[in-house]
N, C-alpha and C positions, 0 to 999 in steps of 0.2 A: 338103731341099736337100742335095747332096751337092757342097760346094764354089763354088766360081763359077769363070764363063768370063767373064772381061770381053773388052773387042776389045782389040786392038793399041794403038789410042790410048788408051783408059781405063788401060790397065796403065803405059802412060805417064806418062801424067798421076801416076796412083796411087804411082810411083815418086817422084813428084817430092813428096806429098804425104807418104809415108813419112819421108822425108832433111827434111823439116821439121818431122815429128811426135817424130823423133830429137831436132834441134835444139832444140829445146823440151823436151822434159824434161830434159836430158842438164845444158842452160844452166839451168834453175830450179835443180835439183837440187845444180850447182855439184860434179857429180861422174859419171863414167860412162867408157864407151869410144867413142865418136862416130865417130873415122877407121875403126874396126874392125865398126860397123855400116854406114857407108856403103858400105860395097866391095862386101856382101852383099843391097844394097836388090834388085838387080832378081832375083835369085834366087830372094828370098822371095816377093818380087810372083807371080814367076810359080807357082812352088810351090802359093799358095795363091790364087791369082785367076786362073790363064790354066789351068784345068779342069783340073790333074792330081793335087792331093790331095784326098779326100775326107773330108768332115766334116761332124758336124749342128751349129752353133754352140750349138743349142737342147737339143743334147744330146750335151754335151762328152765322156761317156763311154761312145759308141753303140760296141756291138763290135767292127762291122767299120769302122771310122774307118781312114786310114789315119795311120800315126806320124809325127812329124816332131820330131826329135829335135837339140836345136842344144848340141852338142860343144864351142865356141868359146859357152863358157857367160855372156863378158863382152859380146858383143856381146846379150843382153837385151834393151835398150830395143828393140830393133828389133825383136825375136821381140812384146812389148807390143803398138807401133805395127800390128802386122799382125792381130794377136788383135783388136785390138780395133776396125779394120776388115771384122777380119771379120766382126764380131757376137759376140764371146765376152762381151764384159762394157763397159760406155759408155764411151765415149773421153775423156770427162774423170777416168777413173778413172788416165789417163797422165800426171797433172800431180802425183801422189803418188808418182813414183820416186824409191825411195830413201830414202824418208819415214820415217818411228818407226810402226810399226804397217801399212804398206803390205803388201800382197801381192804390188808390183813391188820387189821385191827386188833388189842388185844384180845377181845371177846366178839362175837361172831355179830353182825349188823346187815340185817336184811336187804335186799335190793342194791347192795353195791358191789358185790361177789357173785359172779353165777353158782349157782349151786347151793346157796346159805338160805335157808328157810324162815330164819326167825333171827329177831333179835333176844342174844340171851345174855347172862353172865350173872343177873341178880337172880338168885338161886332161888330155887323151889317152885318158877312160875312154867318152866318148859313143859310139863303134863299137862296142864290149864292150857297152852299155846295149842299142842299136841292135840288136846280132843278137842278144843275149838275146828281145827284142819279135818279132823276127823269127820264132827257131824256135818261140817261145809260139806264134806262129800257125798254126806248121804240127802242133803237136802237139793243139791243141784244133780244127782242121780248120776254122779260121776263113780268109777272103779278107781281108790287108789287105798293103798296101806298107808298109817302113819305109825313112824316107829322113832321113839323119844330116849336118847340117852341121858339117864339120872347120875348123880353120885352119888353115894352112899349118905356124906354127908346133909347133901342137903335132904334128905327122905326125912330129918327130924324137921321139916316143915311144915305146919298146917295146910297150907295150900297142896301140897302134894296131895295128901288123903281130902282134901276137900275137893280135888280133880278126879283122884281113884274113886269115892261116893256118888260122883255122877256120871262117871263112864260107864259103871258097872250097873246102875239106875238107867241109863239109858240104853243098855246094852253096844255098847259100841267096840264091837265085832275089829273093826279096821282099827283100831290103837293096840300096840304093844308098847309098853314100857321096859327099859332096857336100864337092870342098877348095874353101875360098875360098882363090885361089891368090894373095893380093894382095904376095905376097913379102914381105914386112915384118912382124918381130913387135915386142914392145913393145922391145928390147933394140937391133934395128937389121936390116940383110937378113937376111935368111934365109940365101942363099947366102952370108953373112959368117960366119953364128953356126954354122949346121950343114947344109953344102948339102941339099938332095934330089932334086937330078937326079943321073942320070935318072930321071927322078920319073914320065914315064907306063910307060916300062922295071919298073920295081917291083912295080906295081901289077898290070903284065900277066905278071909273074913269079910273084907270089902267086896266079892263076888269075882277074883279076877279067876283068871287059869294062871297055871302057875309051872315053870319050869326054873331049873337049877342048872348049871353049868360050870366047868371050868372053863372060863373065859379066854385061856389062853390055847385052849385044844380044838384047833380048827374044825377035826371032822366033828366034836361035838356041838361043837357053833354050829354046822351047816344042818346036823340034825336036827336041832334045836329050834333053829327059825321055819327049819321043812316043817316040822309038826308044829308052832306056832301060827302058819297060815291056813291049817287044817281048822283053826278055831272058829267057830260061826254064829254064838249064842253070846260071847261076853269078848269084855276087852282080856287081853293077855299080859304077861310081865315074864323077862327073863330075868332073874338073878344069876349074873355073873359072877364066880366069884375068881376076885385077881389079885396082882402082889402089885401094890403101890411099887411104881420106878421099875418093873419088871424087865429084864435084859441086861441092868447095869446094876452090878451088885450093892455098890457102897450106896449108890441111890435109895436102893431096895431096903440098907439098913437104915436107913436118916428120911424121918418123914418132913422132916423141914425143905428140903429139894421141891414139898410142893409148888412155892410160891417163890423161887431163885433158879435161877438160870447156871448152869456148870462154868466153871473158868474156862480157860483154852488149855489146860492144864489135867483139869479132868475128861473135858470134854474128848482127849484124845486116849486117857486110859477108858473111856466109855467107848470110844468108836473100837478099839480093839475089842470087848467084849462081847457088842453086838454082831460083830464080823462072824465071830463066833459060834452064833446062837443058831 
């Protein structure tokens, strides 16, 4: 199997089951980033369920797989939640985040998870990770995509555009960059802390291609990555744009939810409203 195609509704559905498979560990654990995985559910859904990355679950480290590399290395549980829908390793193995001895870690850690690409969590270094995997492929003449999800926040990084400067110099074709544009980082707006508009201006400055998206509207996810792998001359970037804590209202108004975990309290007025959604 190289991946999955679900339909439209499934992915739907899937999404809503994600934003609870979050809730659930995020609330045992009594620790995590919740508002900061929600923003990014339908993304991921579609990434790895609406037929555009390729992977054997049954064998995590087939060559030509393609990479998927998550930047915005606190959002974890959610990279979890999807690994282990997809078949990487059983789903009850998602109720030991964060655990003494767990291999869901807070932030993602190479080689001890099937399915986790990179080690990340120190912000701004997954694109630098991402086009490293990138020209490995073109140097041992392998066929794979690598596709890097950023946060918004961390893009006020130098290392980031000092990664876009030589994807885009070296033309590398197989890297997409993926911002979750949800505005808000743990500290308060984005545009308060350290603007980045004009933000697709930038991007199309550094040489990338450039697409725009509501991050939260599947069919335009699944178009979006369709004509992203159409690209052949330069690397690519989707900006998504989403609602920090998306599904759960009061989440949605309180950016502080990034870096605290729901009580059991809210966490059951939250599972009501992604039921929902």
């Amino acid at each position: 199997m190289e991946g999955m195609r679900l339909s439209l509704c499934e992915l739907k559905n899937l999404a809503r089951e994600l934003r609870l498979d979050v809730l659930e560990m995020t609330t045992r654990a009594k620790s995590g980033h919740p508002s900061s995985c929600f923003s990014a559910v339908e993304i991921l859904t579609v990434l790895y369920f609406g037929g555009i990355l390729r992977y054997h679950p049954d064998d995590p480290w087939w060559e030509e797989r393609d990479r998927f590399i998550l930047s915005k290395g606190h959002a974890a549980p959610l990279l979890y939640a999807v690994l282990a829908r997809a078949g990487f390793f059983p789903r009850e193995r998602l109720w030991t985040l964060r655990s003494l001895g767990s291999p869901l870690q807070g932030h993602p850690v190479a080689r001890i998870l099937p399915g986790v690409e990179a080690t990340t969590g120190s912000l701004g270094q997954g694109l630098s990770v991402g086009l490293g995997h990138a020209l490995a492929a073109r140097l041992r003449n392998v066929s794979y995509r690598v596709y890097v999800l950023l946060g918004d926040g961390e893009c006020q990084e130098g290392q980031v555009w000092e990664a876009a400067m030589a994807a885009s110099h070296f033309r590398v074709s197989n890297l997409t960059a993926i911002v979750d544009y949800n505005k808000f980082q743990e500290t308060g707006p984005v545009a308060r802390e350290m603007n980045l508009e004009p933000f697709r201006a930038k991007w199309e400055a550094f040489g990338f291609y450039v697409q725009e998206v509501d991050g939260h509207n599947i069919e335009a996810l699944l178009e979006a990555f369709a004509a992203l792998q159409k690209v052949v001359d330069r690397p690519s970037v989707l900006i998504a744009h989403t609602v920090k804590g998306k599904g759960v209202s009061f989440v949605e108004a309180d950016y502080t939810f990034h870096g605290r975990a729901l009580t059991e309290e809210e966490a059951k007025k939250a599972r009501e409203e992604i039921l929902c959604l």
